[in-house]
NUPA-879890 format. One record per residue (C-alpha): residue in one letter; x, y, z. Coordinates in nm, 2 decimals. Layout:
BEGIN
- a	X	Y	Z;
...
***
This chain:
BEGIN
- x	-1.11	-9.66	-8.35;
- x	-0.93	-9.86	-8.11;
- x	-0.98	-10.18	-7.99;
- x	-1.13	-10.28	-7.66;
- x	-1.16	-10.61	-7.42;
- x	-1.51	-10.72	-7.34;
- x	-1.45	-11.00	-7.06;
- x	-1.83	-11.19	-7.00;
- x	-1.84	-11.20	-6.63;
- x	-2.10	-11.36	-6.48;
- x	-2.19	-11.08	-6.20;
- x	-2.23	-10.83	-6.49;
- x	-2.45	-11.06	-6.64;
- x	-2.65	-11.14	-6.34;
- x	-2.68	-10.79	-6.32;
- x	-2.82	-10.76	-6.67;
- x	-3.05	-10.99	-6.61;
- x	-3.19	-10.86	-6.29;
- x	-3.19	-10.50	-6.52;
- x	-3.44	-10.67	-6.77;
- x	-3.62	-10.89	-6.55;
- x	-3.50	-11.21	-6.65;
- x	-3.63	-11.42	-6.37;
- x	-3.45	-11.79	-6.43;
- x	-3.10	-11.61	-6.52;
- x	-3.12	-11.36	-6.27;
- x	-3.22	-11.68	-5.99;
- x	-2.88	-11.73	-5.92;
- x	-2.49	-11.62	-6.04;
- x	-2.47	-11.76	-6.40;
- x	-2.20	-12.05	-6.43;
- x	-1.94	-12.09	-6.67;
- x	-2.02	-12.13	-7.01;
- x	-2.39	-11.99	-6.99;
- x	-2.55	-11.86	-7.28;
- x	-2.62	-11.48	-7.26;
- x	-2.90	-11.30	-7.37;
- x	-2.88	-11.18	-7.70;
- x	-2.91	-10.77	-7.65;
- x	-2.67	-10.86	-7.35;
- x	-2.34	-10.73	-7.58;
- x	-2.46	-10.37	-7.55;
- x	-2.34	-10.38	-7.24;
- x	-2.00	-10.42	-7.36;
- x	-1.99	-10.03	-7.39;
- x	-1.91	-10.07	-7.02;
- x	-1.55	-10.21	-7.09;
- x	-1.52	-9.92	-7.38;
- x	-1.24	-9.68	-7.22;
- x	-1.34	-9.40	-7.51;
- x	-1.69	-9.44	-7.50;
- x	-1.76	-9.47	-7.10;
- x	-1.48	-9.18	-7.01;
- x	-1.64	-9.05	-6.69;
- x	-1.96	-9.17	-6.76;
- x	-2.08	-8.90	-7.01;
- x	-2.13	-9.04	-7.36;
- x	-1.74	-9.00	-7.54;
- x	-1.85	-9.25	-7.83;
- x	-2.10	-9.31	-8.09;
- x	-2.31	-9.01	-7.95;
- x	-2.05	-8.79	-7.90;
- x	-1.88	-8.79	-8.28;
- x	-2.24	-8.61	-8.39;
- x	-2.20	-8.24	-8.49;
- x	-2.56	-8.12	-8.35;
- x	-2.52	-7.80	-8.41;
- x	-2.88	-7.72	-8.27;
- x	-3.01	-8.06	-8.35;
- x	-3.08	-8.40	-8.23;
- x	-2.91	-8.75	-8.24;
- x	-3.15	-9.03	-8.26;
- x	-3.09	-9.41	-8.19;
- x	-3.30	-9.57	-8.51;
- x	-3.16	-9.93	-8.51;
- x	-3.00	-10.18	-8.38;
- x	-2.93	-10.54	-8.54;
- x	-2.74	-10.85	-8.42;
- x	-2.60	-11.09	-8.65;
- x	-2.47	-11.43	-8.45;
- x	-2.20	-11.68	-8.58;
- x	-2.15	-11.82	-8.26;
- x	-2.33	-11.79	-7.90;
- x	-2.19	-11.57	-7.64;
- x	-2.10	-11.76	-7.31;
- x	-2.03	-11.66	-6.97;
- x	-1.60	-11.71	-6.95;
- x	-1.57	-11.56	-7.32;
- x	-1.29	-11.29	-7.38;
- x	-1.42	-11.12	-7.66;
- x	-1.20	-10.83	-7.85;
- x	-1.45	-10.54	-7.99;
- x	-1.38	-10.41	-8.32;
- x	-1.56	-10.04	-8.39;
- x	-1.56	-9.93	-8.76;
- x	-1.75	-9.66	-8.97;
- x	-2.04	-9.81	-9.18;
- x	-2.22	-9.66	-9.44;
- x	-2.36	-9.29	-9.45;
- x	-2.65	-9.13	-9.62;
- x	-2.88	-8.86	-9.63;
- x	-3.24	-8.75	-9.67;
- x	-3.45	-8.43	-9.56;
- x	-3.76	-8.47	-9.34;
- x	-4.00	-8.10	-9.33;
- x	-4.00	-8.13	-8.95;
- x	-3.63	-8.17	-8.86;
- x	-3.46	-8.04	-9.14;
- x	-3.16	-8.25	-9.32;
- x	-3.08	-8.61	-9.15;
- x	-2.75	-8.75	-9.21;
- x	-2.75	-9.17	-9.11;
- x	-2.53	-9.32	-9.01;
- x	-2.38	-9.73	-8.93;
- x	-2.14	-9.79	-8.66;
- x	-2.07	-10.16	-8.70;
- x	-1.89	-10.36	-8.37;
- x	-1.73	-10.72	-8.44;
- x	-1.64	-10.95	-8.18;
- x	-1.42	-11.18	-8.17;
- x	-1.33	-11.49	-7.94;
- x	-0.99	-11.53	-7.83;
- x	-0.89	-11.77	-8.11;
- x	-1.01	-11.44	-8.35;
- x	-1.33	-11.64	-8.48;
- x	-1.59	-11.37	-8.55;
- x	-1.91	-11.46	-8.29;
- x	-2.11	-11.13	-8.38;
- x	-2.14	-10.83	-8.56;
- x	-2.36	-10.57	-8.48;
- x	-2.50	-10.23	-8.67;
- x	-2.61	-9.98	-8.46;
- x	-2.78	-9.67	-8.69;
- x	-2.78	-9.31	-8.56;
- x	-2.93	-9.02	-8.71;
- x	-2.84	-8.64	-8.70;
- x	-3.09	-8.40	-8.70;
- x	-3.07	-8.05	-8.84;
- x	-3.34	-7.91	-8.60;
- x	-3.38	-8.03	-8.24;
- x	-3.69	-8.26	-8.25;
- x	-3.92	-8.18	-7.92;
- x	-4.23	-8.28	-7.78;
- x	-4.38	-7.96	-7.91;
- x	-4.28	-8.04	-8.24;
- x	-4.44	-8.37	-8.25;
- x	-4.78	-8.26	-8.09;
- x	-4.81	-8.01	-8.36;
***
């Protein structure tokens, strides 16, 4: 997976912000230097050129073979060495994580699975990692399914 450029800008933050109702950052344009808020990163997807190709999902979501079934979102964990500030230029590293299976009577076989994103600052310190776990369904899991 290649690497992208994630370039904190302080109108994409601002933006964020606004987006999650975060009144004192979203009062004015963030300044240099700001600390972001912590599920802020996620937006770095936005600078992804394989993920965001023509705004359909080309990443994470797109790798799944749902052959009838369903990809779920299950977590999502942060691990900080360093804050993220408005100004940083950070370099996004994707990688596989680790894989494993179980079987659930209502959706058949699930296959887990870790995607795992480091950033780096510009000197190539490691600021964050984060793990990001997906699961594949066998069977698509609807709304009738779970009212039953």
């Amino acid at each position: 997976m290649a690497d992208h450029v994630f370039p904190v800008e302080a109108g994409h933050v601002l933006a964020f912000a606004r987006a999650v109702g975060d009144a004192d950052l979203a009062a004015e344009i963030p300044a240099q230097g700001t600390v972001v808020p912590a599920t802020f990163v996620a937006a770095s997807i936005q600078f992804d050129p394989t993920h965001m190709r023509g705004m359909k999902p080309a990443g994470a979501l797109s790798d799944s073979n749902t052959s009838g079934g369903s990809v779920l979102h299950a977590e999502q964990h942060f691990e900080y060495f360093a804050p993220v500030r408005v100004g940083d230029l950070l370099t996004v590293h994707e990688s596989d994580g680790r894989r494993w299976r179980k079987q659930s009577r209502r959706a058949g076989a699930l296959v887990f699975r870790e995607i795992v994103k480091e950033y780096r600052s510009s000197s190539d310190e490691l600021v964050l990692r984060s793990r990001m776990v997906l699961v594949d369904t066998e069977f698509a899991v609807s709304d009738e399914a779970v009212s039953s």
